[in-house]
C-alpha positions in Angstrom: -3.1 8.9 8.0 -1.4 8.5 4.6 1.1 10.7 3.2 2.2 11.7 0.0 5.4 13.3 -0.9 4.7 15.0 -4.4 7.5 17.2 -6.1 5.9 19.5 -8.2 9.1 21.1 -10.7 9.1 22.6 -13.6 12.9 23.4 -15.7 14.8 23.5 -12.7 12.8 24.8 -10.1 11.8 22.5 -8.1 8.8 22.9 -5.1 8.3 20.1 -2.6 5.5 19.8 -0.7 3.8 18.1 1.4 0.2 16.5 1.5 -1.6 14.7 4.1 -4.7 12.2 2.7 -7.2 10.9 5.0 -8.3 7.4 5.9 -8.1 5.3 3.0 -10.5 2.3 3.1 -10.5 -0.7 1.3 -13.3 -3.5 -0.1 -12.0 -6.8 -0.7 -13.1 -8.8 -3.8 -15.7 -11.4 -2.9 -14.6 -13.6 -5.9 -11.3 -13.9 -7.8 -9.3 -10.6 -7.7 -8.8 -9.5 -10.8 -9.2 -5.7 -11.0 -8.7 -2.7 -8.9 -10.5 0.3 -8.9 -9.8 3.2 -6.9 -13.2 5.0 -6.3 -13.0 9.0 -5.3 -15.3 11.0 -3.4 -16.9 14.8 -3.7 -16.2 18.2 -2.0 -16.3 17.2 1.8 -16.9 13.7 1.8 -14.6 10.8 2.7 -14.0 7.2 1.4 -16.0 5.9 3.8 -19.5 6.4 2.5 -18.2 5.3 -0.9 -17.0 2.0 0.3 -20.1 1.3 1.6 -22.5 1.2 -1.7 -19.4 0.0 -3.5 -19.2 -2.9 -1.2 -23.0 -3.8 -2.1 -22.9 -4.2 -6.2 -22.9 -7.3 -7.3 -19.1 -6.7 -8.9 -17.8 -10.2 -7.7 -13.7 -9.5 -8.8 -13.6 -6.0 -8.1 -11.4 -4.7 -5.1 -12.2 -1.2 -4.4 -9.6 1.3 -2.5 -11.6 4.7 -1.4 -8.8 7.0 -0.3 -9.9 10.0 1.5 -8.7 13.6 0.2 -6.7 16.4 2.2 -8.5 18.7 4.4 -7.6 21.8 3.0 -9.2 25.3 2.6 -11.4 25.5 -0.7 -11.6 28.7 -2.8 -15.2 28.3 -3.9 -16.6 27.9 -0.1 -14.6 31.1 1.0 -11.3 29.6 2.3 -13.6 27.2 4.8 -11.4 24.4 5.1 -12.8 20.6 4.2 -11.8 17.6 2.2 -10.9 18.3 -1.1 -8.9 16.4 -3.6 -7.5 20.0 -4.8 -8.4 23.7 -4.9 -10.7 25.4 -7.0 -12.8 29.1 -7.1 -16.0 28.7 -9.7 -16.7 26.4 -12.1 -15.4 27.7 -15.2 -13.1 27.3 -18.7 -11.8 30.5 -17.7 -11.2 29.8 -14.1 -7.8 28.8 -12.9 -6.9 25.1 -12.3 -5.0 24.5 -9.4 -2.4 21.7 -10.8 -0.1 21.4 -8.4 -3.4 20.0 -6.3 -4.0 17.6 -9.1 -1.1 16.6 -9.5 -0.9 15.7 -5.9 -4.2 13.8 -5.8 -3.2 12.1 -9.1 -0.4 10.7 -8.0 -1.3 9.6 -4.8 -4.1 7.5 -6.7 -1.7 6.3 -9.2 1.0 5.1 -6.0 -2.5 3.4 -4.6 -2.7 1.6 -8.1 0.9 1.0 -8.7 1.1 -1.6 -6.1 -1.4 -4.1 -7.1 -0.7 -7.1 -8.7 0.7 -7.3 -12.4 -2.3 -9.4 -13.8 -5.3 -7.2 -12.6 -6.6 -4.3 -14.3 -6.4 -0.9 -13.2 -9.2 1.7 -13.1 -10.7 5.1 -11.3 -13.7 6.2 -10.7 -14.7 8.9 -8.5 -17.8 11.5 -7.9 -18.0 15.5 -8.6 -14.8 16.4 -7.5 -13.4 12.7 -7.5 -14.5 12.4 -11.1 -12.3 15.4 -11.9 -9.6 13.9 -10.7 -10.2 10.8 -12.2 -10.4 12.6 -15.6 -8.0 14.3 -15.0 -5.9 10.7 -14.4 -7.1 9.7 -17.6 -5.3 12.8 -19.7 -2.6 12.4 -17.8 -2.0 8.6 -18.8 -2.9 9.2 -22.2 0.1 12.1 -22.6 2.3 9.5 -19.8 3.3 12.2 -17.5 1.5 14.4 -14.7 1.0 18.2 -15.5 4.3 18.6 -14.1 6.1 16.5 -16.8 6.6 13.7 -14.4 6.2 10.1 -15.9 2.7 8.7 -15.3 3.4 5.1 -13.8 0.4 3.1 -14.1 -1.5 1.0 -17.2 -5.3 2.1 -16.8 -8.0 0.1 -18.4 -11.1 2.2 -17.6 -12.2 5.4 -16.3 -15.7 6.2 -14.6 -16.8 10.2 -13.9 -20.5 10.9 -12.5 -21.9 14.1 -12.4 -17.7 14.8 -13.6 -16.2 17.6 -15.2 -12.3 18.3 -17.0 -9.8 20.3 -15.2 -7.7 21.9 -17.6 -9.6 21.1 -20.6 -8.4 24.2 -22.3 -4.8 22.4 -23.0 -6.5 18.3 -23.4 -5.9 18.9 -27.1 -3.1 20.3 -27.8 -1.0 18.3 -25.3 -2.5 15.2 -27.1 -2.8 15.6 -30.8 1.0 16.4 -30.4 2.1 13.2 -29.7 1.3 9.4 -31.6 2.0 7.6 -28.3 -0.7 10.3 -26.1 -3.3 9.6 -29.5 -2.6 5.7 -28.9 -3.2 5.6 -25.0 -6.0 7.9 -25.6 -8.0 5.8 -28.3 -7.5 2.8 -25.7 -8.8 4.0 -23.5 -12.7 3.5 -21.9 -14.4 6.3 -20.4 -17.7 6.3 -18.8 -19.3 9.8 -18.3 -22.8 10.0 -16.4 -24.8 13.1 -15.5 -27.9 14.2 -14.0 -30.1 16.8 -16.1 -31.0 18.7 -13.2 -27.7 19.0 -11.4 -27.3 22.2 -9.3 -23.7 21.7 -8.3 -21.9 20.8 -11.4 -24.5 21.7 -14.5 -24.9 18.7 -16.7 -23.7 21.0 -19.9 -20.3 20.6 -17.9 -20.0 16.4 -18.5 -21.4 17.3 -21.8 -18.4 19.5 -22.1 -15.8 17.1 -20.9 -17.4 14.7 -23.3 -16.5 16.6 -26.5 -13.3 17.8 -25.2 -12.2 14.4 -24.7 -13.4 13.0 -28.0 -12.0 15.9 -30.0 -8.6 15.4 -28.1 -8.4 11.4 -29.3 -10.6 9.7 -26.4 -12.5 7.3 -28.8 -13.6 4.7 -26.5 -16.6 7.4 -24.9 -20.0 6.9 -23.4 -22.1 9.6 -21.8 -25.0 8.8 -19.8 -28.0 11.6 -19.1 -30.4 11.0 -16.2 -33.4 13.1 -16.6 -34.8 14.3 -13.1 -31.5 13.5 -11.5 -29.6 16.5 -9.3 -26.3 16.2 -7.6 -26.4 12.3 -6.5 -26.2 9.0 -7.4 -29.2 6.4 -8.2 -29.4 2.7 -8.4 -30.1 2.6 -12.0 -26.6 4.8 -12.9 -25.1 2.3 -10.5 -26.6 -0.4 -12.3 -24.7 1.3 -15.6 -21.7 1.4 -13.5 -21.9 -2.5 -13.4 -23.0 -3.3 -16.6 -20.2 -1.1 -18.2 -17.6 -2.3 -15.9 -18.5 -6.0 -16.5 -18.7 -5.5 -20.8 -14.9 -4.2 -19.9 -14.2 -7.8 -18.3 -13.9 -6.1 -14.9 
């Protein structure tokens, strides 16, 4: 088991606690190393299955580290306890975002990225609930500190979010527009968004959502891909986009 020691503070309050991540597995690059991408699963899954049809594309450079999230209990399935990279009720602006649980999963990611070698690039890409989190990376890079005003320690070069949506979308803007630095990071940044039209789980007017927010907050660098007939999985051909995007950004 990994563990993560995340002090969540704000002023001078300060709350420690502490989270326990799953298995983390890894894919070695098959060529020359020269990115890293951490990939995130959904609600319930594990990095395992991920590794797996990572391992297969034919990204030659690419290492891929598939962390496993906390088992915790999860609002939204009535307190049942499974692996979830934080905690959340319903899919909603107006629902409550649980930050301390992103913060957590954030940095854990960012610590699994921090000790790669200085000359590859950096990126996250994740699933449902692992594409949250890797949005949620992305804001937080852009402004250079976590939601608890911790400094965000890692350069990323690319961000991928299928079937995704924005935690705390409500505050991307504001928290943004304030700062030249947060506009700079953010217009650097390359973000690619990919949805199903017939998801069931997470509606595809939510990545449509998280598009706009992130292209009104500075995000300039955006692509959004809709798959017509597609639910709550993943296909070869958005893989195949996954490739082709990755590879245009010289991963």
């Amino acid at each position: 088991m990994n563990y993560s020691n995340s002090s969540m503070g704000s002023g001078s309050r300060t709350i420690r606690r502490t989270v326990e991540f799953g298995r983390t597995y890894v894919v070695r690059p098959k060529g020359k190393h020269q990115a890293t991408i951490v990939w995130l699963h959904g609600l319930g899954d594990n990095g395992s299955s991920w590794s797996q049809l990572l391992e297969n594309l034919p990204l030659q450079n690419i290492k891929w580290i598939c962390p496993t999230a906390p088992t915790r209990s999860v609002a939204i399935l009535g307190g049942f306890p499974c692996t979830a990279w934080f905690d959340m009720g319903e899919l909603s602006e107006e629902g409550p975002d649980d930050f301390e649980g992103l913060d957590a999963s954030a940095a854990h990611v960012a610590n699994l990225l921090s000790t790669e070698p200085a000359d590859v690039k950096l990126g996250i890409g994740g699933f449902s609930m692992g594409a949250a989190i890797a949005l949620y990376s992305a804001t937080c890079f852009a402004q250079g500190k976590y939601g608890n005003g911790y400094a965000y320690p890692v350069n990323l070069r690319t961000i991928v979010g299928l079937s995704a949506w924005l935690p705390g979308s409500s505050y991307v803007k504001s928290k943004i527009e304030g700062s030249h630095e947060a506009g700079r990071r953010a217009a650097s940044l390359p973000i690619l968004l990919s949805h199903g039209l017939c998801d069931e789980v997470v509606p595809h007017t939510h990545g449509e959502k998280s598009y706009h927010t992130l292209n009104q907050a500075g995000f300039r660098n955006l692509a959004f891909k809709t798959y017509e007939g597609i639910g709550h999985y993943t296909v070869p051909k958005e893989m195949d986009e996954v490739c082709n995007w990755l590879t245009w950004q010289g991963f």
